[in-house]
Structure formats: C-alpha cells, structure tokens
KETORKOL-429612 format. One record per residue (C-alpha): residue in three letters; x, y, z. Coordinates in steps of 0.25 Angstrom, whole numbers, plus 5000, padded with zeros to 4 digits. Layout:
REM residues N
AlaXYZ ...
//
This chain:
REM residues 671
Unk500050005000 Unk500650144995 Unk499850215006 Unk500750255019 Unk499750195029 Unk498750315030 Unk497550375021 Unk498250505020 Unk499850445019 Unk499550385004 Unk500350404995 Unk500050424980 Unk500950394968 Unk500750474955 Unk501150414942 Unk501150434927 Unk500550304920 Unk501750304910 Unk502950194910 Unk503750324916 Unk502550334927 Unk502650174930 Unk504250184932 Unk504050274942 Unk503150184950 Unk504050074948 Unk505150154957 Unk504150174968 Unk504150064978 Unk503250044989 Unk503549995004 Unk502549925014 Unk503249855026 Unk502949775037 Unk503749815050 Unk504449685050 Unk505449735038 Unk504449655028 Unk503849745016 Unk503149745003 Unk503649834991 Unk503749874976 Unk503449984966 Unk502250044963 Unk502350004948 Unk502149864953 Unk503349804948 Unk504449754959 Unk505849824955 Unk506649784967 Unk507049644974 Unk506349704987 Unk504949714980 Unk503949624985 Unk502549604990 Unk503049555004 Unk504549535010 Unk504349495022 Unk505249495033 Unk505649365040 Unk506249315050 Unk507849275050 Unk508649235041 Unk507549285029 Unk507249445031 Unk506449495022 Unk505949405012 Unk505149425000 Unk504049325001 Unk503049404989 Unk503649464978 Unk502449514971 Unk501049484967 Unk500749484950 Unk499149524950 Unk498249524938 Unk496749554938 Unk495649494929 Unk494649564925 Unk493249514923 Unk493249504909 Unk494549444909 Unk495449544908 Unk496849504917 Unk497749634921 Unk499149604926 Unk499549704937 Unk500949664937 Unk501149784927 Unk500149884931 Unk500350004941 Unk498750024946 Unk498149884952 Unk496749854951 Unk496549974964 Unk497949974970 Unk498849854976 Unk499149874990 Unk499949815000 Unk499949805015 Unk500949735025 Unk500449715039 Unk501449775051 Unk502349665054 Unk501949545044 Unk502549485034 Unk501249505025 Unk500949595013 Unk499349645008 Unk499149664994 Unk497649724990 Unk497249754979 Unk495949834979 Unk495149844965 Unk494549984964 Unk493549964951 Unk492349904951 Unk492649784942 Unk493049674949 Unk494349594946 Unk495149474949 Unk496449504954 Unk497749404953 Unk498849414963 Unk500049284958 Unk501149324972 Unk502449304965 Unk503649274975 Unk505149234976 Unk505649224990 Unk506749294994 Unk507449395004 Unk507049525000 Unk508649564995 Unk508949434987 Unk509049454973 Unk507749454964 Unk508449334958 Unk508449254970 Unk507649114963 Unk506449054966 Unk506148944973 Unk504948904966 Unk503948854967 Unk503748874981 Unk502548814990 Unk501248864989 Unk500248814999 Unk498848864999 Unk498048845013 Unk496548885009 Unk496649035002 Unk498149055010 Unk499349025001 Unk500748995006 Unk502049014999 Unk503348945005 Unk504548974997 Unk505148845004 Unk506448855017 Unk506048945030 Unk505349065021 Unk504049075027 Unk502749075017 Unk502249165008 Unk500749155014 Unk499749225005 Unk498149245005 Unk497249334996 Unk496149425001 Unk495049434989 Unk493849394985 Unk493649264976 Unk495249244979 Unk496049124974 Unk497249064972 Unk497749004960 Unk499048924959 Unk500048944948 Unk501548944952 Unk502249024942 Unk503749094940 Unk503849234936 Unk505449254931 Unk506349374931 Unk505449474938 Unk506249604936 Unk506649694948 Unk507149824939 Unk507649894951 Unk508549784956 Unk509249784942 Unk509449924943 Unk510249894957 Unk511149804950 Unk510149664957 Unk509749554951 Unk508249584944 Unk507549464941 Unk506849364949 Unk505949244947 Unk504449254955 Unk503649134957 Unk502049134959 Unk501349024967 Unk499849074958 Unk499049184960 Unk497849244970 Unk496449274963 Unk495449384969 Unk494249474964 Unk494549604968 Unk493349704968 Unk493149844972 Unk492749814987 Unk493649684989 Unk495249704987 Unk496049584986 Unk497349564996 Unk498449464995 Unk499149445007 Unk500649395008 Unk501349355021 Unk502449265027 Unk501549285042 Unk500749165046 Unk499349165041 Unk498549205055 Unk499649345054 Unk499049355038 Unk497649335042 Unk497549425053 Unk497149555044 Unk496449545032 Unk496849655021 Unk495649735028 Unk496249755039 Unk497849775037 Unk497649915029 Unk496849955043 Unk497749895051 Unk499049945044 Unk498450095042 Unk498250105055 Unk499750055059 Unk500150165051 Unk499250285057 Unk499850255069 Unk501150255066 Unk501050395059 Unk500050445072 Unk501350405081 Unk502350475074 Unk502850605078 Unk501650725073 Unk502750775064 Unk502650655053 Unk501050625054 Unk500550675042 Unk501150665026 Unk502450625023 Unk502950615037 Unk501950525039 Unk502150445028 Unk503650445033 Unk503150385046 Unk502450265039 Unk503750245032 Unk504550255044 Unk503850135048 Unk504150035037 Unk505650035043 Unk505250005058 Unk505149855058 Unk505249725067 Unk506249635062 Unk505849515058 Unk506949435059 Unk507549465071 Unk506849355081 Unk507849345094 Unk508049495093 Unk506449515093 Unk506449395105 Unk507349485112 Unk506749595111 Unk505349545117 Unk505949505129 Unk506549635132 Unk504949695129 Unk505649775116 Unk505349745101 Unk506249745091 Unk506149845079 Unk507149885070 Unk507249985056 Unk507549915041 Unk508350035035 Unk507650025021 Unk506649935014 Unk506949885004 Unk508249815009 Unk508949855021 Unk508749805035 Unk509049865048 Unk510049955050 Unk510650005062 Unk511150135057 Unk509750155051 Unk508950125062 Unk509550215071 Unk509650325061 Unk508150305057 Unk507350265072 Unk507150425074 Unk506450435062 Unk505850285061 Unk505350285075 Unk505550425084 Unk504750495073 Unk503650425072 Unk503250355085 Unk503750245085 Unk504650265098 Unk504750125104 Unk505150045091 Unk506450145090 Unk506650095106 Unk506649965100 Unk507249985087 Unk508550035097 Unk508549945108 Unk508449825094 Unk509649885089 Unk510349895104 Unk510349745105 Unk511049735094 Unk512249815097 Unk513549735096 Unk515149785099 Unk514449935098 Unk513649925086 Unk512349925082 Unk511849855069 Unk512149905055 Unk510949815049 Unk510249685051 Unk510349595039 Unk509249545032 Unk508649405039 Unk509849405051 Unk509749425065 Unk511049515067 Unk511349645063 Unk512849685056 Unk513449795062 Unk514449865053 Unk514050005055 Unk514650115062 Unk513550225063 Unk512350135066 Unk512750125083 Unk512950265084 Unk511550305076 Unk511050215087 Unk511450305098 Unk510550415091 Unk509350325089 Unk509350305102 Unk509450485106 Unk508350505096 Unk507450385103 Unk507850435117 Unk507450575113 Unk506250525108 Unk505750425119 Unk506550465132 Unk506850295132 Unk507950285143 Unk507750135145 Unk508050115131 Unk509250215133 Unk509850115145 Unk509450005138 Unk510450045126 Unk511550105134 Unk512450005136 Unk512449965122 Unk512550105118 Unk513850115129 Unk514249975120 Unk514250075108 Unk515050185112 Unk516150095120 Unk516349995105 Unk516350125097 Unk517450195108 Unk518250065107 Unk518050005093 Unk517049925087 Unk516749835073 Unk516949905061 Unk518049995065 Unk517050075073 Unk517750135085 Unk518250285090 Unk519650355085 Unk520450355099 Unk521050465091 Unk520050565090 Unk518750515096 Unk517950495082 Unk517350355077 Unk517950295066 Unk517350155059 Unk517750075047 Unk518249935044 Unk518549895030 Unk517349835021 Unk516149885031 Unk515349995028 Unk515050065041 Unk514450205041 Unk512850215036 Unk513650245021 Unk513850115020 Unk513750055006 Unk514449925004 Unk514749844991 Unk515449704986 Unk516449744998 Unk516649894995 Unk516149995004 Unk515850104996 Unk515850215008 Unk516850145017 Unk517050285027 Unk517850205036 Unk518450295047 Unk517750415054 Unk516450445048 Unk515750575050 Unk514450545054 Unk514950405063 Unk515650525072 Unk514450615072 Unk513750475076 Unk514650455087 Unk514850575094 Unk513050575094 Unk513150445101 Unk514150495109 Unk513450605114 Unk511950555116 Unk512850415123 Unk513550495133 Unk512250585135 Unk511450445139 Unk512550405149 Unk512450535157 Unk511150515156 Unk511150385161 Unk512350405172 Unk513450335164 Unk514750375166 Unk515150345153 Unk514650475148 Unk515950565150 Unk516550455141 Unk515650475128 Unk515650625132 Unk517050625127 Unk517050555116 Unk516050625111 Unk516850755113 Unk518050695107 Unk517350645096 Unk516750765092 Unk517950865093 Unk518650755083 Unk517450755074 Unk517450905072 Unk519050895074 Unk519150795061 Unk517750795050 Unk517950945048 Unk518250955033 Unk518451085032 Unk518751105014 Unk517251055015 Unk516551105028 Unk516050975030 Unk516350865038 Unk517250725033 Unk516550595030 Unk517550525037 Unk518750555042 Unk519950455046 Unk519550385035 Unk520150275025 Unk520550395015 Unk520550505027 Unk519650605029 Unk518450585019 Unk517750725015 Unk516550675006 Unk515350755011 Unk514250655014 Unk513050665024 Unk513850615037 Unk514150735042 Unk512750785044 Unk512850695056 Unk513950785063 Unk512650875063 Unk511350795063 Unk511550705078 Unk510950755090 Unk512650785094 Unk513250845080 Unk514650815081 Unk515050935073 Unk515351075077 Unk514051145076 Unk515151255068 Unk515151145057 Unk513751115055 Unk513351215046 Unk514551175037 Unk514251055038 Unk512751055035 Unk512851165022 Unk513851045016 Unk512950955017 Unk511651015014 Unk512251085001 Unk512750934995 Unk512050835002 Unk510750855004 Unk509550804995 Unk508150804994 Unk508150664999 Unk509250665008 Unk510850665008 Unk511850624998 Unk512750545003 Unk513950594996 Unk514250734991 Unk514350764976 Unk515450814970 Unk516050674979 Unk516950564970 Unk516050464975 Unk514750534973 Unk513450454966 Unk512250534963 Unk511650414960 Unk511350274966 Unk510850174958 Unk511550044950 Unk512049904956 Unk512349894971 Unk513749944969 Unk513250074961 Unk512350094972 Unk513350054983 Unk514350154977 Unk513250274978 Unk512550244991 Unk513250334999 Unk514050424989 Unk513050524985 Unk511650444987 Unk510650524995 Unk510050485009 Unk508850515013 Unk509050475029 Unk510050585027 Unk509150705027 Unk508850675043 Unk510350725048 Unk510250825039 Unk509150885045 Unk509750875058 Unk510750935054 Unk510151055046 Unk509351085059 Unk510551085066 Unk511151185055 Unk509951265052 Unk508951235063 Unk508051335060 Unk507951305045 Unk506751195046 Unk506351215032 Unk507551175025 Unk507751055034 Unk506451025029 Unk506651045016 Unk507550925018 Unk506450825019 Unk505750885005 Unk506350754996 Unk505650655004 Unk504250685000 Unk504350684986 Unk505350554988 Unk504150464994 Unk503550444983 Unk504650404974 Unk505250274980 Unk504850204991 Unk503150264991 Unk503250345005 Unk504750315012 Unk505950375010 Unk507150285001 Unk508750275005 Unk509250344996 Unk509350444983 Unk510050474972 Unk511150584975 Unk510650664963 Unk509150734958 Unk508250664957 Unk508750584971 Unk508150444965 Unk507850364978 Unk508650244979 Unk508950134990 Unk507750094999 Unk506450144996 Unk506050165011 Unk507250205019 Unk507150185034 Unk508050315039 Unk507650395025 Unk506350385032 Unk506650395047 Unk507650525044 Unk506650595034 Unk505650575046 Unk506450605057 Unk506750745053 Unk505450775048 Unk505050765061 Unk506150845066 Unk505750955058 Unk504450955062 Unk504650965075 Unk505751075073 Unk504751155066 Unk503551135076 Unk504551185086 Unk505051285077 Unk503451335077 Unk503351315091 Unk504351425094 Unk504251535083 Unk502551515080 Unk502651655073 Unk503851595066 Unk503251465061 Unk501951515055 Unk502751625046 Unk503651505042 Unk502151435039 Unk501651545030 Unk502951575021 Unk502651435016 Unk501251435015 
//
C-alpha cells in the first residue's frame, strides 16, 4: 500500500502515460515492512529491477535471515466475454494492487479491489525461487518443490530447514488449479547496471481463481507463520488494525512532526526499528532481566544492523517520536555486547554475533546514551551502562583491536590496521580499502573528546573518583587537536593527520563534528572558518558531499560494477545523514539564522517522491541532478532529517516565545 498509514499522509504519483512516463515509475520503488527486518517491495511500473524485490522476504531465525519466500505473483483477469488481460505488463490493476504486512509477521496482504461495475475473474499464479535475499538472482531452482493442499490452504516447502510457503486466498467462488511451470531468465535491469548477475529462473506451483466485484475485493495471503497466527485477521481487519498502529505512532511523537511531511517521516522512521528475529539467547536473556531486545537495520534493501548507525540514528528514530523505552533497549542491546572496549560494527546477515571493526561506532554510543539521558532522565540505565562505558575509555587509553588506542605522545586517538576499513567511510573492495584514513581522524577525535567530557561529567555525577582522570585527557586531547588539525593554507581542518602519507588536507565533512557534538572540540575562534568552507563546497540539496571538488580523487558520480561504486562511495557522493551535524553546526555559527538552517531540509520533500515512495535514500550523486543511489530507505537519512526538523521547530517556538512582536513580523514578510 503506497499510502503512509493515515487518510490525509497519502501520497499521490503523477505520471505521463508514455514509454518515457513508464520509465519513471520503474525507478520508484515502494517499501512495506514488518518490524522484525522482513519486507515486501518493488517499482511502481510492476516490473521487479533488483535481486531484493519481492512479495514477502521474510526474516527467519539463525543461520537464514531474510529470506525471499514469494518473489512475485503474474495475475490476469478474464472478462465475461472471454476476453483475458495480463497484468504483468500494465501500470493500472483492475482498482489498485495493495499490499499489507502485519507488525511482527512474516506475512504479506495483496488485495485487489475491482472499482467498475463489471464483474471479473481474477488470476493470481505465485511465482518463487527461494533464496537469502542478497544471493545472486541466478542462485537455481530446486524445483519442483512440494506443494501440499489441506482444504482451501496450500503449503509450499522448498525441501532442508526453510519453513513453508503457506498461502490462502480470500474471494469469492475462489479456486486452486495446479499446474507446476518454470519461468526462465527473469530480468532484474537494475542488478545489470550494478555489475550482478541479471537473470534468474522462477518456478509456479499453478494458479488461484477468484471473482472480484465492486463490493468484494480478492486477497491473497502469503506467510511462513503458523496458520492460527495467518488466521487471526481477516483482510478486513488488518487495514483497521495497522491504520490504527500508525496513528498512534504519529500522536506519540514529539508535536513538531505530527502533520505532513514530518509525519510522514515518522511512519518512515519506524520501518527501521525492529525486533531481531534471529537472535533467540539474546532475546531469552533479555526477558529474564524484564528488557526487550530492539535493534535498527541501517538501510532496507541490504544492510543489517549497524553499531555506528544506530547510535547516530536513536535520537531521530526514537527520541523524536516517542518511542523513548525502545531507545533504553535499543542501548542496554548494544551494551551486552561490548567486547575489549567496543561496541558492534554490524550483525551479519543470519548470525548471532556482531563483528566489531570500527572505530567510531563506541564512542557515538556515548552520545546515544547523552541525548536518551537528556530525554528521559533514566539514571538506572546510566548505572547500569557505567561500567561498560569505564571498560571503553580504559581499552581506548591503553589500546585495543584494530590499532584503536590514545597517542602517549599527544593525547589524541589514533586507529588503523592494514586491510580493515575502520571509520564510517569505510568502502572496501577484493581487498582494497579505498578510504584506508589510517592514523588520527578528525571527527574520531572530535568523537573522543564528547565522550570524554559527557563520561567524566557521569562519574561526578555519580561520585567516581575516576573523574579527575578523564577530566584530563580530555583537556589534553583538546589542546592537541587545536594544536595539530589546524591547516591554516585552507582555513579548514586536516582529515587525518599522522597519517600513512602524513597530514591528509582533502576537505571532507568530518570536521563538521569538531562543531556539531554537545562538547565542540575546536576553538570557537575557528568555527566560522571552519563552517563557511564547508558550506561554500560541500553542501547540497540532499545533504554533503563527501569529498570536495577540484580533489584527485573526486567522483560526481556513483554508478557502475561494485568497484566503480566502491571507488566513489566516499569521494565525492553525497550523504544525506550528513545534513543533521551541519545543522548543529550552522546554529552554533549562525544561531539566530533559522531560516537558512531550514532552507537546509528544502531537498528532501521533493526527494520523496522519487526513489523509495516517502523515505529518504543513502546516497546522491555528487553532481545536479543528485540521482538518489544506494538504499532507498536509509535508517540515519531518515532519523537525521528528522531529528533536526524537530530541532528547528523548537528553536523557532522558543524563538516566538521570546520576541512575539518579532515572530509575527517574520510571519508576515512571508506571507
């Protein structure tokens, strides 16, 4: 279902009935989750372009993940006279093709609702080819599988541990006829463009009949849950049931982003938020202690999730819209899993245990955990994370994995070890990592003096007398930073300094950070410097670019095979969760310019409509027109777009509150 979840969030796509008109469609996707990291998704032209498009993938327990259990359903209807009309190729359906998953299952709606008078008979043949959702479209068949029929239920088991393909169809005069065929080479256009294998073989057990008429819609249900959890709403009640999900989801979020696009945002936010399938002892753990376990997937279609970008994205995922006790678990998840000072980089697909080479990731958890404190005033939480967050501070002061450790020398934190990509720009290909920044990294400093300051602020609050300790670092830290990222030819700061190559002065985003955190490391002298630098060649109307122009290794675009893309994922490419620090920051520099922050945000409601159909997507091209690349739904594109919209209205509320007279004049020039 293209709609948001709400009568008044729908969102209506305009489009010329010309070849030109149908290409467009077909690079609009649409995304409906389930909470447990399972979705349904495709174009709106019909036609599947990626490996990841299908009618359910559902998430399943270890060692499968998400698995693709229906890739698509081919539908014809028959006319009374005769007449039969594939769908396969066609943009309009007989009144619209709508799908629903139900929060937390494994199960996917599709109704079809016939608007005219005449009735029709409608064909539905499920085509499938089981496989994780990232294998190649090429992966084989193992048909034919078996298909068992109990009354008007049908079961589909693709053989080994997989669980069924259960499927029933809502309709009137409905029936099933069998008749196993293959479908070869299905073409996925968009994995040729990424340099992937394109064709793949689908195989159909036969196809479900129904009557469809003006007052009686047929659904077909697909589900790998057990059939007491299917049958427990009919396609009635789910649209009830999940509209009303929705509403409450937008009435708890902060007032700011409870109407149009904000809301809309907020519904968004929430395909990210999930319960991890997968993870059984960790969710068996979790109940005895009377906690949940909850975790973020950094970006359908692929990704997992991520340490760094949970941490980065909770404010905006969760603070922002109400949904204050899944951050507390969300924090307390990621806590249990610290190991030798480190937090998680990212959960592989269908394991039970994270992989932990990063080196920004821990300390983003320290300002997860500021900005939930800030929020909820939760000191049990707070003592129940100190002494991992003590664990944290003593591996970085002494050394960790991955080269991770403080500088005796001058305080600073450096990180690097030979073939690991460590730092959130963090491409890596056939070996080569194509941003290596191995030494001391701008914002990993900026990242380290804010944990320092908020960790030693928590031990005095707390009586610790470890406090005096990280007191001093943290001054050291800082007099070094300010002594040694100055590059004063550019007035701006270094990348990385102490690197493989020296002292690297490519002008990239990370320096926003030295301003942005709750403690900005840099001399407020520098910020403006600083700031006008990086607003004058950086900034977008979707976000950052991630390297300079005018750079030897600049791309303006990313597109091609992995390595092409690899090679321009963090040289130029714009990001969109980028534009949230730059807001700090320009409020910092220029805090009574409101309006330009906002104008900031102006991008994103065009971009809504023109990828992933109301979300936000990874990435853009460095260049006009900014092609959206990468995920379609990006968990901290969303959560950062959110966060400061937010931010701004309640700067501007207060901004209203204090000067009245002021505010209204403001009003009126606009009007």
């Amino acid at each position: 279902m293209l709609a948001t979840g709400t009568t008044d969030l729908v969102r209506t796509i305009r489009w010329e009935p010309t070849e030109a008109g149908r290409r467009q469609l077909a690079e609009k996707e649409w995304l409906v989750t389930n909470g447990l990291g399972g979705y349904a998704s495709g174009t709106l032209s019909g036609a599947l372009t990626r490996r990841y498009h299908a009618y359910l993938v559902a998430a399943l327990p270890t060692p499968f993940g998400r698995t693709v259990m229906l890739n698509y359903i081919w539908e014809r209807i028959r006319y009374a006279d005769g007449r039969a009309v594939s769908l396969h190729n066609m943009i309009e359906t007989p009144g619209g093709r709508e799908f629903e998953m139900p929060h937390l299952q494994n199960t996917t709606y599709v109704t079809y609702t016939l608007l005219s008078s005449e009735p029709v008979r409608l064909e539905l043949r499920p085509l499938v080819a089981f496989r994780l959702h990232e294998a190649p479209v090429n992966h084989p068949v193992a048909a034919p599988y078996g298909l068992y029929a109990l009354g008007d239920r049908f079961e589909l088991t693709p053989g080994g541990d997989l669980p069924p393909l259960r499927m029933f169809l809502y309709g009137a005069e409905k029936a099933f006829t069998v008749m196993p065929e293959r479908f070869d080479n299905a073409v996925y256009t968009l994995e040729q463009t990424r340099g992937y294998e394109c064709c793949g073989d689908l195989w159909t057990p036969g196809y479900f009949r129904c009557q469809l008429m003006p007052d009686q819609p047929g659904t077909l249900v697909a589900s790998t849950e057990a059939w007491d959890t299917i049958n427990a709403l009919d396609p009635t009640e789910l649209p009830n049931a999940e509209e009303h999900r929705r509403s409450r989801l937008i009435l708890n979020a902060n007032r700011a982003v409870t109407t149009g696009l904000a809301a809309e945002m907020v519904l968004a936010a929430d395909q990210f938020v999930v319960t991890p399938a997968g993870r059984a002892e960790e969710a068996a753990r979790a109940r005895a202690a009377g906690d949940e376990v909850r975790t973020v997937i950094a970006g359908y279609h692929w990704f997992t999730d991520w340490g760094r970008d949970t941490m980065i994205s909770l404010e905006g995922l969760t603070l922002c819209t109400g949904r204050q006790r899944e951050a507390g678990y969300i924090l307390r998840t990621f806590g249990h899993y610290v190991r030798d000072g480190l937090i998680p980089n990212m959960f592989p697909e269908g394991t039970k245990e994270g992989l932990y080479h990063t080196a920004d990731a821990t300390l983003w958890f320290f300002h997860a955990i500021h900005r939930y404190l800030l929020a909820t005033g939760d000191r049990a939480t707070l003592r129940h994370l100190l002494p991992k967050l003590k664990s944290i501070v003593e591996h970085h002061m002494k050394g960790t994995r991955f080269g991770i450790g403080v500088d005796a020398a001058d305080g600073l934190l450096r990180q690097g070890e030979e073939g690991v990509q460590l730092t959130w720009m963090d491409a890596k290909v056939d070996g080569w990592v194509v941003t290596p920044r191995r030494g001391k990294a701008v914002e990993i400093n900026a990242l380290w003096y804010n944990a320092l300051m908020l960790f030693a602020d928590w031990l005095r609050e707390e009586g610790d007398p470890m406090a005096p300790q990280v007191d001093e670092a943290a001054t050291r830290a800082r007099e070094s930073f300010n002594a040694r990222f100055w590059y004063d030819e550019g007035g701006y700061l270094y990348d990385v300094i102490d690197g493989e190559h020296g002292n690297d002065p490519a002008c990239r985003p990370n320096q926003v950070f030295a301003i942005s955190l709750d403690h900005p490391v840099l001399d407020e002298s520098r910020w403006r410097s600083v700031f006008d630098v990086v607003r004058e060649r950086l900034v977008t109307p979707v976000g950052l670019r991630s390297l300079a122009p005018g750079h030897r290794d600049y791309k303006a675009q990313y597109y091609g095979d992995l390595r092409a893309r690899d090679a321009a994922y963090h040289q130029g490419t714009v990001w969109a969760w980028l534009v949230g620090p730059y807001v700090d920051a320009y409020l910092r520099v220029y805090p009574g310019d409101l309006g330009g922050a906002r104008e900031v945000l102006g991008g994103f409601a065009h971009h809504q409509s023109e990828a992933g159909i109301g979300t936000i997507s990874e990435i853009f091209d460095a260049e006009e027109p900014y092609t959206a690349r990468g995920c379609i739904a990006q968990a901290w594109s969303v959560a950062e777009v959110l966060r400061v919209w937010v931010k701004l209205a309640k700067r501007s509320k207060r901004s209203a509150e204090e000067s009245p007279t002021a505010a209204m004049s403001s009003s009126s020039s606009r009007s």
